[in-house]
C-alpha positions as CSV (number, residue, x, y, z in Angstrom):
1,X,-25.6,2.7,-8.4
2,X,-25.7,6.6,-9.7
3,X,-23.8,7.8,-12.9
4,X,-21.6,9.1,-10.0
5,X,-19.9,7.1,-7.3
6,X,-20.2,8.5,-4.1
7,X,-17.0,7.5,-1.8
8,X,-17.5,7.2,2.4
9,X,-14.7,7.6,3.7
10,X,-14.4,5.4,7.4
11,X,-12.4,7.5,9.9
12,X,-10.5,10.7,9.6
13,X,-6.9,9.8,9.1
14,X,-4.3,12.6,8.0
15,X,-3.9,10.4,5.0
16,X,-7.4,10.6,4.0
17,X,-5.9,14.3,3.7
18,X,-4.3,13.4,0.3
19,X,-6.6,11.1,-1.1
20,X,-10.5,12.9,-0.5
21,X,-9.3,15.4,-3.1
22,X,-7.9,12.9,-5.7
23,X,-11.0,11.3,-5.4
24,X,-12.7,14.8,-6.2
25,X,-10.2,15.2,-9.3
26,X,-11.6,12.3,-10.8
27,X,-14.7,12.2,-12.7
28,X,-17.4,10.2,-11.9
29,X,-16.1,10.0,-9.0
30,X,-17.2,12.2,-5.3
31,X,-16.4,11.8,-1.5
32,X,-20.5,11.6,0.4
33,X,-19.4,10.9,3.8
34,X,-16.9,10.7,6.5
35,X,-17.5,8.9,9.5
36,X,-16.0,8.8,12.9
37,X,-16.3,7.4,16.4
38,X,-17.1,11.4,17.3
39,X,-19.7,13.2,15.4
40,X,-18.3,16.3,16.1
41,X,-15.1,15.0,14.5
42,X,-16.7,13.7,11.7
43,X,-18.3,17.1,11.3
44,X,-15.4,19.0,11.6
45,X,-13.5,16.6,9.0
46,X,-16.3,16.8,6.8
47,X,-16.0,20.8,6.8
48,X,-12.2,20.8,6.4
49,X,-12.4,18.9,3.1
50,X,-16.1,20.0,1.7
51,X,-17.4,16.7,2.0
52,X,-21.3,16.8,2.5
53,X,-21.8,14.6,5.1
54,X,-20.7,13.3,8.7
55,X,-21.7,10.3,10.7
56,X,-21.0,9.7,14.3
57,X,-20.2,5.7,13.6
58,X,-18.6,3.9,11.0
59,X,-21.9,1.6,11.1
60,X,-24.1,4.2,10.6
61,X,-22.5,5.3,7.3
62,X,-21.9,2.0,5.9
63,X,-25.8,1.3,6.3
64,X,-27.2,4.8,5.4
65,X,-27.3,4.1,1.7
66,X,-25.5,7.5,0.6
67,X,-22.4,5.8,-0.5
68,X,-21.6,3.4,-3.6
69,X,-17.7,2.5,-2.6
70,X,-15.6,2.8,0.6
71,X,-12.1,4.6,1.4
72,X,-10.8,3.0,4.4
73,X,-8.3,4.5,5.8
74,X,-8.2,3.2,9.5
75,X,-5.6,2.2,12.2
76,X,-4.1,-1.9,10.4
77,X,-6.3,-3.4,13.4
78,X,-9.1,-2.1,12.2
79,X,-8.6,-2.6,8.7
80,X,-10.3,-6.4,8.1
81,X,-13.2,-5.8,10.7
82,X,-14.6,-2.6,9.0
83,X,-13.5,-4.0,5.0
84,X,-15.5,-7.1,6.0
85,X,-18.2,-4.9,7.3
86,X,-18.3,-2.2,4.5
87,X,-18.0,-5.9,1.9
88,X,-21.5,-7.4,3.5
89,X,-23.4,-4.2,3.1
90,X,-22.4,-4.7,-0.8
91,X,-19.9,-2.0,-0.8
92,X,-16.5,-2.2,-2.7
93,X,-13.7,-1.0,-0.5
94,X,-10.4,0.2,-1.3
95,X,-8.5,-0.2,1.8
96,X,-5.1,1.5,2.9
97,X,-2.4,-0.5,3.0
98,X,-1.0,-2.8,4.9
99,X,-4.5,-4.5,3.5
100,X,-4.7,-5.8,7.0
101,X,-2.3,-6.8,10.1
102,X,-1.6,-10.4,8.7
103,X,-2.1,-12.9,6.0
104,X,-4.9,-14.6,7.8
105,X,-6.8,-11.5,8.3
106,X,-6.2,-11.3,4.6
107,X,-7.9,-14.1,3.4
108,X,-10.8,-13.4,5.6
109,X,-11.2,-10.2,3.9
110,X,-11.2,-12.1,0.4
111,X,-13.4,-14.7,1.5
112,X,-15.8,-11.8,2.5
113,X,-14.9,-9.9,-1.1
114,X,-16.0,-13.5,-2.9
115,X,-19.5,-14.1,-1.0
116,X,-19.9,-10.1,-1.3
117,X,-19.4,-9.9,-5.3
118,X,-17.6,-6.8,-4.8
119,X,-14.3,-6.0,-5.7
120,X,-11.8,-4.8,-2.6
121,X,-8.3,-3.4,-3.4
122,X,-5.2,-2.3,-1.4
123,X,-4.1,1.5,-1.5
124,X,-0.8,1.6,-2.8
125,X,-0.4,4.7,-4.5
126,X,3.2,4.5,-5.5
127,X,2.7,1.6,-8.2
128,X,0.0,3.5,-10.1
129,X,2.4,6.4,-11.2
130,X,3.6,6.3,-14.8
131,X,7.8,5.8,-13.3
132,X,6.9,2.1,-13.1
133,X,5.8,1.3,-16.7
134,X,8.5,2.7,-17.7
135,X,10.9,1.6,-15.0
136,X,9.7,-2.0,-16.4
137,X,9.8,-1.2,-19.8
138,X,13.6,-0.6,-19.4
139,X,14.6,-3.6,-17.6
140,X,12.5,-5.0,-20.1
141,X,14.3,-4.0,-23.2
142,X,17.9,-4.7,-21.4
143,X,18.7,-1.9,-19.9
144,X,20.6,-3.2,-17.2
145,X,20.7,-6.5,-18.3
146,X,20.1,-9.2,-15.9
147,X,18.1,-8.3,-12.6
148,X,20.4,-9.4,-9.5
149,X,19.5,-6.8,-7.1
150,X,16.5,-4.4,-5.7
151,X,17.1,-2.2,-2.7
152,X,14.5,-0.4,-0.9
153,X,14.7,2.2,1.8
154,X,11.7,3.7,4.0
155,X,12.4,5.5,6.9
156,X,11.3,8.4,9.1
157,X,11.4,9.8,12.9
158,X,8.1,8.9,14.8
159,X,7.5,11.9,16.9
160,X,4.8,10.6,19.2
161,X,4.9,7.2,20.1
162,X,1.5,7.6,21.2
163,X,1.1,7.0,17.4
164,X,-0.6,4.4,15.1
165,X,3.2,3.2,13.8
166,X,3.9,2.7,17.4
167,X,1.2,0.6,18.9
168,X,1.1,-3.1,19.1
169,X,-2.3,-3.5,19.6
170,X,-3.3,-0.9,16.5
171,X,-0.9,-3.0,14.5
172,X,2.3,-0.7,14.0
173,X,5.5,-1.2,13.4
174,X,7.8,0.2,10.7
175,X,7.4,-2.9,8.9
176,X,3.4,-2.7,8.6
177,X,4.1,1.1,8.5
178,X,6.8,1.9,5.6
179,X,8.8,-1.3,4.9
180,X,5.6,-2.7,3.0
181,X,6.0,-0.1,0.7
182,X,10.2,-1.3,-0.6
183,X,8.7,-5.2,0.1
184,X,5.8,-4.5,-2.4
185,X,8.7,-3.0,-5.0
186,X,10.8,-6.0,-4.8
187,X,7.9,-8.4,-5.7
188,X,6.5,-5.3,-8.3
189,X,9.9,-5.5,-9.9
190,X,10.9,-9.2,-9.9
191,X,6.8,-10.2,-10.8
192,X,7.8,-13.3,-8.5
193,X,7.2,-13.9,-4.9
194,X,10.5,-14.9,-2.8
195,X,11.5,-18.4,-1.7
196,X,13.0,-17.2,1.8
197,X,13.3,-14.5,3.6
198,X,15.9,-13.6,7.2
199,X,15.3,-10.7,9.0
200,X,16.5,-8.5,11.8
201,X,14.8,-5.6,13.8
202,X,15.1,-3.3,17.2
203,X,12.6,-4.5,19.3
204,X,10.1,-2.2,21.2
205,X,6.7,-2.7,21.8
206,X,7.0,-3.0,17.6
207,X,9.5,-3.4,15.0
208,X,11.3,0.1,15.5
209,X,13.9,-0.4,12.9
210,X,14.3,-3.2,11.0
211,X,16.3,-4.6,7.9
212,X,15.2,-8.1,5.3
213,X,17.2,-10.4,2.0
214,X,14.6,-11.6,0.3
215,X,15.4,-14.2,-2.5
216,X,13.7,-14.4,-5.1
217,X,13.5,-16.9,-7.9
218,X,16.2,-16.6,-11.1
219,X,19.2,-15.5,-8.4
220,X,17.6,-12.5,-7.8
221,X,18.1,-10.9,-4.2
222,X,16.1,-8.0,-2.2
223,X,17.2,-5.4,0.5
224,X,14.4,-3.8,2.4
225,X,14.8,-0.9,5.1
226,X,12.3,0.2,7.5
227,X,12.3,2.4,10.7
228,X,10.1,4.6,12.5
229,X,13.0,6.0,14.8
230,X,15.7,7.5,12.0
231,X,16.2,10.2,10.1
232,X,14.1,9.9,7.4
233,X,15.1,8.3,3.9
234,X,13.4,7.0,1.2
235,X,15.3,5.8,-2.1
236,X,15.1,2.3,-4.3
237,X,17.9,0.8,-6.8
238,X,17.4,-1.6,-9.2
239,X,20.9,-3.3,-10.1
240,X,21.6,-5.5,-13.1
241,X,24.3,-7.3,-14.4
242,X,25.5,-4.4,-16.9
243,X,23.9,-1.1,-15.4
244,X,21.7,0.1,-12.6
245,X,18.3,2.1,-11.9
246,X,18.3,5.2,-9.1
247,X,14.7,5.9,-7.5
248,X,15.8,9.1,-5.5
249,X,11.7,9.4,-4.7
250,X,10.4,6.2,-5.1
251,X,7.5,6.3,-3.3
252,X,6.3,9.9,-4.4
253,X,7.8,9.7,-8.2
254,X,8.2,12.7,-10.2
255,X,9.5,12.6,-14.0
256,X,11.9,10.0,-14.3
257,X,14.6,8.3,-13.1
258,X,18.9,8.1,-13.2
259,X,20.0,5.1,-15.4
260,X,23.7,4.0,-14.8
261,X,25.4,2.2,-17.5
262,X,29.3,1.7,-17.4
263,X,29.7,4.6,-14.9
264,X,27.8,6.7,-17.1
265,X,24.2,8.7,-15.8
266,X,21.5,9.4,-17.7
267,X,17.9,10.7,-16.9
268,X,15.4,8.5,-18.2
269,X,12.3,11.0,-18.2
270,X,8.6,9.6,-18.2
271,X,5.0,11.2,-18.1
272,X,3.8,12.6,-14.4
273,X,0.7,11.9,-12.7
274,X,-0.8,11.9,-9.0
275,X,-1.0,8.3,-7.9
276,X,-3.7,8.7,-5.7
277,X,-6.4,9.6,-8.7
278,X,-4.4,6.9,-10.8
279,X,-5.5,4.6,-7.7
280,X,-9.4,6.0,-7.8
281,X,-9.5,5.9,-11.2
282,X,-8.6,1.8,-11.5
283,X,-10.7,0.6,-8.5
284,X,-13.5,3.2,-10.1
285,X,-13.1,1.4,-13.2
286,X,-13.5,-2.2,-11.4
287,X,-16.5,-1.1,-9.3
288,X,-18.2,0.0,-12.5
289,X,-17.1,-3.2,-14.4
290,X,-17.7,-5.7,-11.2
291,X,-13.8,-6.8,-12.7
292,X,-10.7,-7.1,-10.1
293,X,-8.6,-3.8,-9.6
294,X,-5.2,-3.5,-11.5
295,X,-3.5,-5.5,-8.4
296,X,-6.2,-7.7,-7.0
297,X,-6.5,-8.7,-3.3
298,X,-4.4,-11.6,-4.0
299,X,-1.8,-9.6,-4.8
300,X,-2.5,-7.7,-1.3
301,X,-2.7,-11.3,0.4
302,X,1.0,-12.3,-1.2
303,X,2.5,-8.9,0.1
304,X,1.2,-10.2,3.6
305,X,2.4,-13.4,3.6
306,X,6.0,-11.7,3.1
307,X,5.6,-9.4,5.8
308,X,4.6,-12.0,8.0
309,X,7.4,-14.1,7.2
310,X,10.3,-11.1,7.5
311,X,8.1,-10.8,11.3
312,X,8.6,-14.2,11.8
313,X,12.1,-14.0,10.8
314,X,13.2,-11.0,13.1
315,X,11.4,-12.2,16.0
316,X,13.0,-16.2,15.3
317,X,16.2,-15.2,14.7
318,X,16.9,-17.5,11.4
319,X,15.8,-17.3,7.9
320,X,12.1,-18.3,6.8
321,X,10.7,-20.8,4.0
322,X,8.1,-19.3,1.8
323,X,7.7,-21.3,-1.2
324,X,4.0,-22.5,-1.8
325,X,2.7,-20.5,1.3
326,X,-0.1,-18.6,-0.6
């Protein structure tokens, strides 16, 4: 491995967008490659975003030997395959979430990650920014007393259904899409997995809107919103038995956050920071130490088996058991 790691990234996703230059903003750390099914794509990427090289297959680039780790940023159905693929070539990856379309694909992936020696991680961002240390130092310390309630909104208009979100066979759904984002919060927040779980969704060809309860251990409850056909909202509370905690951008924090006591606001202000290079920077740090990311691929395999089960759920019509599924 060089003094720098060189990143590949698989595909050319408009999220990629965001996180080639975090990569680049953290030292040590440089985006080689991008590959595609199209050169010419690949090329033109590669261009947009000053990265060196292009490759017309993701095979080609996983095998070429200019790349240390893996960014993989490609549609959910693809996720596994290419993780698994990137893992036996002794390459880390660090995939996008959801870490793949369902908890069985999941533990493949692990498996792989275990015969591979190389660590594997999911992509979300959100968890990495300062907000959430301190967000957990407060409930911590009291500051709403007893946790009873975490709500969790993520929605947004889907233009083109022709779209990722929208496919069945690409693995979409608002769910896989957004949702997993308010369902990872409500486990982040709680530091527990829920016992059961009911859901309800509009039916398309995927989940187009959908709503959750999750309960969680110690009479805790979750609310989780998702749609890909609403206007778009994204917002998170955390109530407690004497005050409450306002996201109002919890998915893209800024520098704090409102704290309700007794009908009383305050701004609780914390340190800003881009949580894509927070991201780089731990799975850098893992791939140099051979450790486990911050949140390992377990914790990526737990967030699956709740997603599966609020599917499940919505599709069934009645609530679903979770306790000892991992």
């Amino acid at each position: 491995m060089t003094d720098v790691l060189r990143w590949g990234v698989l595909g050319c996703a408009s999220i990629a967008r965001r996180v080639v230059p975090a990569i680049a903003n953290v030292a040590g750390n440089t985006v080689a490659a991008v590959a595609s099914r199209s050169l010419d794509k690949a090329r033109a990427f590669a261009d947009e975003l000053a990265i060196p090289r292009g490759f017309g297959s993701y095979a080609e680039m996983l095998a070429s030997g200019e790349i240390d780790v893996v960014y993989n940023p490609l549609p959910n159905s693809l996720h596994a395959e290419w993780t698994i693929h990137a893992l036996e070539r002794g390459l880390p990856v660090l995939c996008e979430k959801p870490f793949t379309v369902n908890a069985a694909e999941a533990r493949m992936v692990i498996a792989a990650a275990h015969r591979a020696g190389r660590p594997v991680g999911e992509a979300f961002m959100y968890r990495h920014h300062p907000l959430y240390a301190q967000v957990a130092r407060s409930i911590a310390e009291g500051a709403i007393g007893e946790l009873r309630l975490v709500s969790g909104v993520f929605t947004f208009a889907l233009g083109d259904r022709n779209e990722i979100p929208a496919s069945a066979a690409l693995g979409g759904g608002s769910l896989r899409d957004v949702g997993c984002y308010p369902v990872n919060l409500a486990r982040l927040v709680t530091g527990a997995e829920p016992s059961r779980v009911f859901a309800m969704a509009h039916f398309g060809e995927v989940d187009d809107t959908l709503a959750a309860v999750l309960e969680f251990p110690g009479n805790v409850v979750a609310q989780v919103a998702s749609s890909i056909e609403s206007e778009e909202r994204a917002h998170a509370e955390i109530l407690g038995t004497r005050g409450a905690i306002l996201l109002d951008s919890p998915w893209f924090p800024g520098d704090g956050f409102t704290l309700v006591r007794e009908g009383q606001s305050q701004r609780v202000t914390c340190a800003t920071g881009d949580g894509y290079a927070l991201e780089v920077e731990d799975f850098a740090r893992a791939v140099r130490t051979g450790s486990a990311p911050r949140w390992p691929a377990e914790d990526a395999l737990a967030n699956m088996i709740v997603v599966d089960a609020i599917l499940e759920s919505a599709r069934a019509g009645h609530a679903v058991e979770l306790a000892g599924a991992a």
